[in-house]
N, C-alpha and C positions, 0 to 999 in steps of 0.2 A: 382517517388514518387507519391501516392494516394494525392487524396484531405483531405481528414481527416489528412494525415500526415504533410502536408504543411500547412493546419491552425494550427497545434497544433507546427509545426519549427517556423511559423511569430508569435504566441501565444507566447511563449517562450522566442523569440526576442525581443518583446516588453516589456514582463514583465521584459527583463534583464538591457531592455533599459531604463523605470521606476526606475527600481532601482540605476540606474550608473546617473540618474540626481539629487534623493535625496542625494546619496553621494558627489554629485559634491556639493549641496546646505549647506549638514551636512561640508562637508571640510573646506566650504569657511568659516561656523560658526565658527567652531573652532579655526582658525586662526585669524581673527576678531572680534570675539566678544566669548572668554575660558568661558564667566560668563553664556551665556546661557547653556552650558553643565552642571552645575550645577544645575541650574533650573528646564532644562529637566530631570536630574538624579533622584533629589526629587520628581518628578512626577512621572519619568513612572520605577522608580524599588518599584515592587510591587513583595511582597513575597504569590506563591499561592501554597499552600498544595497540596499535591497529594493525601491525604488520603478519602477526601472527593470524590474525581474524580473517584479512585478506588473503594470505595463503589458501586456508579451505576453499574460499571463493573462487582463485586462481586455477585451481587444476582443472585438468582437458579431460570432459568426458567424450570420449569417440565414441559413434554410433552408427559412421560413416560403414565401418564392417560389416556392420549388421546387415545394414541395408542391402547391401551388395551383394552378400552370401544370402542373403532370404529374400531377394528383390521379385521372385512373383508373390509371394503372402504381403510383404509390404506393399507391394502394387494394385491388390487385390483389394488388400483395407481401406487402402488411400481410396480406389476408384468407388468403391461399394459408399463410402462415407461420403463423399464429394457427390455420388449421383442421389443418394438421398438427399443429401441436403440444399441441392438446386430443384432435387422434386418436391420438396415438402415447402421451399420459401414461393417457387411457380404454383403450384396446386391448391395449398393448404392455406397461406398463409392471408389471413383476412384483416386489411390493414385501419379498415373503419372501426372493427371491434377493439385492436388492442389499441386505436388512440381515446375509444371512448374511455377503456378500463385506465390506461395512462391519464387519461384527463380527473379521472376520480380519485385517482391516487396524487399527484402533484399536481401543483398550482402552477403550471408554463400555458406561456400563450399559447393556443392552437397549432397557428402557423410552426411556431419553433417548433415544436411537439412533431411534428408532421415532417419537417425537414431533417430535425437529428434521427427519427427515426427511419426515415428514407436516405439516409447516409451510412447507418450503421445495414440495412440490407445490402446496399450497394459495397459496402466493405466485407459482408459475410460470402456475397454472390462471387466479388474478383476475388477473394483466398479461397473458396470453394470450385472456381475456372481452373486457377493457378494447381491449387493439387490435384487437379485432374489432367492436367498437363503433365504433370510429374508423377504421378501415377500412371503415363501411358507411356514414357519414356520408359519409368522401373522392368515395365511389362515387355517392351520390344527392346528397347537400345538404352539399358542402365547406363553402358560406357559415354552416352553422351551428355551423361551429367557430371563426369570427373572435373569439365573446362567450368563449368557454373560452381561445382563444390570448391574448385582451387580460389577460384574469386571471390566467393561468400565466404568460406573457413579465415576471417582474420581474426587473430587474437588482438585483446583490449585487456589491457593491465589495470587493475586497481590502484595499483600502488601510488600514481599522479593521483587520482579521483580523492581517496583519502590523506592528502598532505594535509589538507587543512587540521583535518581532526588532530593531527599529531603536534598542535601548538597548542603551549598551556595558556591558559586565560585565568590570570589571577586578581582582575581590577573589582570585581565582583565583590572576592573573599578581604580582598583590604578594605573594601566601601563599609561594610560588613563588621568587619573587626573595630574599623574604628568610627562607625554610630552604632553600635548595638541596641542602646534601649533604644533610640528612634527606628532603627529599622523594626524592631519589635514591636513596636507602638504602631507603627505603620501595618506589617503584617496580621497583628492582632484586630486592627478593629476591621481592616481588609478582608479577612476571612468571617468575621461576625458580620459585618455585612452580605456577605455571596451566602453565609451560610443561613440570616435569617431571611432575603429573597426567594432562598431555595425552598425552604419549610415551608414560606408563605404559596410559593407557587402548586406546592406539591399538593 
């Protein structure tokens, strides 16, 4: 296991571990003192729109101008970026080494190893074709990419995507209000459990 993988396993650990002491803290509330889950409830259930959130998401950033009005420097980036990177995956790329270093790092079968990685070239090499196409268009005849831009430019609304969000779900907070010590009792020893697994494991 990498180092970056082992701080984000004990990152994880901790965080679970954080969380299995507020529920050990939320349990023991519940059971001894039902009145503050009340209290907390009229505080922190707050009702927040999603339609407002989606708007940001909604607006149209155009970039189509750009391109148009600065179509040799954008044609120029495209092609420069596109010819390196079909010279450096044809030339460079040694595909024995990075399944060995892939194999030391995750436990996947060889084959699979071999195929997902020879699918993610094959997917880097056709978008690396692709804007090189588009890049020699930019270069000679920008105008013959307005009939592709009018077909690809569709807008997609949020606003169907997030209906759901905007139904309230209240069978939770009534299960809740009315077992409280048992869901406390429940959540308490819940969390002492995850949270003395976790000590142990650590």
């Amino acid at each position: 296991m990498s180092i970056i993988n082992k701080i984000l396993f004990h990152a994880m650990l901790l965080f679970l571990m954080i969380g299995s002491i507020v529920g050990v803290f939320a349990g023991a509330a519940l059971v001894l003192r039902p009145a503050w889950l009340l209290y907390m409830s009229s505080h922190a259930n707050r009702w927040i729109a999603m339609p407002p959130i989606a708007s940001l998401l909604d607006q149209v950033i155009k970039v189509d101008r750009w391109f148009y009005r600065h179509h040799k420097a954008s044609g120029i980036s495209l092609l420069t970026g596109a010819v390196l990177l079909i010279y450096f995956i044809t030339a460079h790329f040694d595909k024995a080494r990075i399944l060995i270093s892939l194999a030391k790092t995750y436990t996947l079968p060889p084959e699979f190893t071999a195929v997902l990685l020879d699918s993610v070239v094959l997917s880097i090499l056709l978008g690396a074709a692709g804007t090189l196409i588009i890049s020699l268009f930019l270069l000679i005849r920008p105008s013959m990419l307005r009939g592709f831009e009018q077909g690809a430019n569709q807008w997609f609304s949020l606003s169907h995507g997030l209906k759901p969000f905007e139904v309230s779900r209240v069978g939770v907070d009534e299960y809740v209000f009315q077992n409280v010590q048992m869901t406390g009792v429940l959540l308490l020893f819940g969390s002492l459990y995850t949270l003395a697994g976790l000590t142990i494991w650590l």
